[in-house]
C-alpha positions as CSV (number, residue, x, y, z in Angstrom):
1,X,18.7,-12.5,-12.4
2,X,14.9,-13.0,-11.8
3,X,13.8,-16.0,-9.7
4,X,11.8,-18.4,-9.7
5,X,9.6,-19.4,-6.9
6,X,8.6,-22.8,-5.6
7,X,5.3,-22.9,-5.2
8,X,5.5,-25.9,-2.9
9,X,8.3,-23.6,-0.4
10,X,7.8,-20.4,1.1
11,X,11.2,-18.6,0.3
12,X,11.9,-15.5,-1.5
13,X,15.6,-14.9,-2.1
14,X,17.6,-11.8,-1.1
15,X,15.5,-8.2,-2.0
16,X,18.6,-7.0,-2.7
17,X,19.2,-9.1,-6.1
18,X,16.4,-7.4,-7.6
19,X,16.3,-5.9,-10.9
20,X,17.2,-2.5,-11.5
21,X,13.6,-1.8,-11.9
22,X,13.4,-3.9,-8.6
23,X,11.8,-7.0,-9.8
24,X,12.9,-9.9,-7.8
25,X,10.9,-13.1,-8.9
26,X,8.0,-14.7,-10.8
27,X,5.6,-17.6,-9.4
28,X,4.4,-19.0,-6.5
29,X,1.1,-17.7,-5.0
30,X,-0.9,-15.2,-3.1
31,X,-1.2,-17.2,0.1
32,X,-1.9,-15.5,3.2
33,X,1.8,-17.4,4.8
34,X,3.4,-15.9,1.5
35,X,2.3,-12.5,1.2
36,X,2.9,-11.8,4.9
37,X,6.6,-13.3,4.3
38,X,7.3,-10.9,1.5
39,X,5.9,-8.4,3.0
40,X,8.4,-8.7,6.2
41,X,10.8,-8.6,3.6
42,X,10.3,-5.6,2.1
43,X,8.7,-7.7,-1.2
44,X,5.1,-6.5,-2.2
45,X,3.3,-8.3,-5.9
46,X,2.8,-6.2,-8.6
47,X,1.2,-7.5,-12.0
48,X,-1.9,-7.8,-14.2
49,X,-4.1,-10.7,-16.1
50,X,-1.8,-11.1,-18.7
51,X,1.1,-11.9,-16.6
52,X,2.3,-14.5,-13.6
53,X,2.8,-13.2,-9.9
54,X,5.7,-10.8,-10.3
55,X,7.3,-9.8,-7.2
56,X,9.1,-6.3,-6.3
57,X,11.4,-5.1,-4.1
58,X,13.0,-1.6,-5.2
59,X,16.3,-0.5,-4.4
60,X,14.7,2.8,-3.4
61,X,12.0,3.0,-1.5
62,X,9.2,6.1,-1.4
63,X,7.8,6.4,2.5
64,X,6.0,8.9,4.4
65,X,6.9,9.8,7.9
66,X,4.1,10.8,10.2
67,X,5.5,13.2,11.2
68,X,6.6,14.7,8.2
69,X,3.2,14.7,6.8
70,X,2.5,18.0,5.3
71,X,-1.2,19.7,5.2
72,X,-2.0,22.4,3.3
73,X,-3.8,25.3,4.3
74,X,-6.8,24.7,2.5
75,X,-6.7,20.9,3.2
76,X,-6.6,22.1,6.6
77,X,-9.9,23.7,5.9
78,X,-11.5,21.2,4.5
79,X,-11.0,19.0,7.4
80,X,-12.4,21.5,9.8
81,X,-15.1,21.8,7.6
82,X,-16.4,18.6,8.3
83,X,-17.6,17.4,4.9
84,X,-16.1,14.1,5.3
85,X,-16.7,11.1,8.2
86,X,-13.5,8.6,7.9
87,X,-13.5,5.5,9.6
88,X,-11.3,2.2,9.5
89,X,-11.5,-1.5,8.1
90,X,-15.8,-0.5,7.7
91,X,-15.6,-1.7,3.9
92,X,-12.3,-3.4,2.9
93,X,-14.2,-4.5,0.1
94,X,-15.8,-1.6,-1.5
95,X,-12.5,0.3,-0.9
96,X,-10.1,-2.8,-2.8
97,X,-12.7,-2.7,-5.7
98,X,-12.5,1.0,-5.8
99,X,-9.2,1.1,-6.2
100,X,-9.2,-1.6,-8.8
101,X,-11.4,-0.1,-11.1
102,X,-9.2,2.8,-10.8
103,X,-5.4,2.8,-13.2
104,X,-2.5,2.7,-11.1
105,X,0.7,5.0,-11.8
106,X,0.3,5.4,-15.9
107,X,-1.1,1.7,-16.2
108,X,-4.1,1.1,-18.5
109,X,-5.7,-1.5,-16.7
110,X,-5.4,-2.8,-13.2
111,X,-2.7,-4.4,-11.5
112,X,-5.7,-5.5,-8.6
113,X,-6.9,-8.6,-10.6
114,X,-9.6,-11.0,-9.1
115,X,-7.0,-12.9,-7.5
116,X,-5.5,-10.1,-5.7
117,X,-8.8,-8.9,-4.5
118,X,-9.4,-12.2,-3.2
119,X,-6.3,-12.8,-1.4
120,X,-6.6,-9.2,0.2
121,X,-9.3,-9.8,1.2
122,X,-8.3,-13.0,3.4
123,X,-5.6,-11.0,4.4
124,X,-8.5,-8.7,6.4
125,X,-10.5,-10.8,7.4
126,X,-6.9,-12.0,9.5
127,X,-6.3,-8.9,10.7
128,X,-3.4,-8.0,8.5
129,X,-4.9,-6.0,5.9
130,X,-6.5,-2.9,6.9
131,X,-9.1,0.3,4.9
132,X,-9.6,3.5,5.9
133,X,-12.7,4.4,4.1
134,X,-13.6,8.7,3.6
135,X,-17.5,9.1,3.4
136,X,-19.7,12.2,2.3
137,X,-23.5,12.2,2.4
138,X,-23.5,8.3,3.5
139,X,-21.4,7.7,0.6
140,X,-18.1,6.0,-0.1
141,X,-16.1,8.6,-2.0
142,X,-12.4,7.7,-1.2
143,X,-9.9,5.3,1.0
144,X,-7.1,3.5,0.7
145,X,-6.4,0.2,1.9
146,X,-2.4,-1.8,2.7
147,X,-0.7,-3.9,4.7
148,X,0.3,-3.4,8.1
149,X,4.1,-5.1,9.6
150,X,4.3,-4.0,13.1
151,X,3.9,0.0,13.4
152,X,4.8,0.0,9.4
153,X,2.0,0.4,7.2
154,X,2.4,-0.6,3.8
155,X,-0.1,1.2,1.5
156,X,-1.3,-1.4,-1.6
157,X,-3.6,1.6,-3.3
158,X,-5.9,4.3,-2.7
159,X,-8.5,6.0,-5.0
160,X,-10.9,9.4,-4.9
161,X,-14.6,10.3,-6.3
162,X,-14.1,13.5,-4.8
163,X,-11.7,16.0,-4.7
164,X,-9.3,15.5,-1.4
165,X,-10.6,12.2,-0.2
166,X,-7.8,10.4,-0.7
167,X,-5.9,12.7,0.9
168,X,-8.4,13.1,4.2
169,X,-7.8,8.8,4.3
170,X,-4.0,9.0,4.3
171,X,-4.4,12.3,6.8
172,X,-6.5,10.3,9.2
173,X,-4.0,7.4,8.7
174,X,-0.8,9.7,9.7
175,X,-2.9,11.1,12.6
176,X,-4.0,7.3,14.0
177,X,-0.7,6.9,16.0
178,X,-0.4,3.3,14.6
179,X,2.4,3.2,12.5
180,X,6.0,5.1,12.4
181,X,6.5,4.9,8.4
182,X,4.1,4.5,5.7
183,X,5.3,2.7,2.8
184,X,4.3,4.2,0.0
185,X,6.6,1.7,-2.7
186,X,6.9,3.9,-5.9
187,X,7.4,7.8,-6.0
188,X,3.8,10.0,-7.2
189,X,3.8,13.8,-7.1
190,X,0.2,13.5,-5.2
191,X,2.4,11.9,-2.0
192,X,5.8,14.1,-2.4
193,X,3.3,16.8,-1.9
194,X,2.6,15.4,1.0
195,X,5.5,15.1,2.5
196,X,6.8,11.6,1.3
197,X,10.4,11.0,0.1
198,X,12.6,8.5,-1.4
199,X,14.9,6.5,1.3
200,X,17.7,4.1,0.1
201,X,17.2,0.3,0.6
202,X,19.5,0.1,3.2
203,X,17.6,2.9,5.1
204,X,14.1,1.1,4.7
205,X,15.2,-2.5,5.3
206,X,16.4,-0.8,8.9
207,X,13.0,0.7,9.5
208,X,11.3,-2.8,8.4
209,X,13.4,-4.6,11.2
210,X,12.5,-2.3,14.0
211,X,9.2,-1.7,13.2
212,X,7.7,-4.4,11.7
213,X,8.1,-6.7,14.6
């Protein structure tokens, strides 16, 4: 059964009457009060132009432990190399339109409409939403940007212009200290490489209570 939201009422009902394919509900809004409410719930938006707010909330969730993270050997070098400069929340905006003109996970368009930008973007500017931009030569050539619940970080999207960018982003990321678990949502061979791996429902929504106080 897919729900319906009020958009009048910030409620989402219980993650774990999602879809197989983890959808959960349709409606409401991208307001600050409500994104940061599904978030806490283990709910993130996922939808394009052509469609309402769709909300998810899989019954298997793909995260990345810190600690886990795993380098390669010439990633390793490339970061000694010091080709790239990373820094943090320096241009949420460049890095959420990056990652918008970029496909996500088979899609032909993007799932970061207009709207989504936007309300990202107030989410920053509240200290909820957080970059971390990758620069070469002065330019922007990779980042990734998310949400961050307590010491849980959940990663929205992240894009490259050059090769291992990405990767140097989420490697500075793992390395901050901040968070415990990165939520990375949906399995991609690019993260498993990495080091991240699928946990059940029952194992994330655990994590999500401790850590995302």
């Amino acid at each position: 059964m897919i729900f319906q939201l009020d958009t009048h009422r910030v409620h989402f009902p219980d993650p774990a009457l999602a879809e197989p394919d983890g959808l959960l509900a349709i409606g409401g809004d991208l307001h600050p009060e409500r994104l940061m409410e599904a978030y806490r719930q283990g709910i993130f938006p996922w939808y394009s132009d052509d469609l309402p707010i769709l909300w998810y909330s899989p019954h298997e969730r793909f995260v990345l432990f810190p600690e886990e993270l795993k380098i390669s050997k010439s990633m390793r070098r490339v970061l000694r190399s010091g080709q790239f400069h990373i820094t943090c929340n320096h241009a949420f905006a460049q890095v959420i339109a990056e990652c918008a003109s970029q496909p996500r996970r088979g899609q032909d368009g993007t799932w970061i409409t207009a709207d989504m930008q936007q309300a990202y973007l107030a989410l920053h500017r509240l200290g909820k939403a957080h970059s971390i931009e990758t620069w070469h030569n002065g330019n922007l050539v990779g980042g990734l940007y998310g949400v961050a619940v307590g010491q849980l970080f959940c990663g929205e999207s992240m894009f490259s212009k050059e090769a291992n960018a990405s990767k140097a982003a989420l490697i500075s990321l793992c390395q901050s200290g901040a968070y415990r678990l990165i939520d990375c949502q949906v399995y991609t061979n690019h993260l498993a490489s990495m080091g991240a791996r699928m946990v059940s429902r029952a194992t994330y929504m655990d994590y999500l209570r401790r850590l995302g106080r």
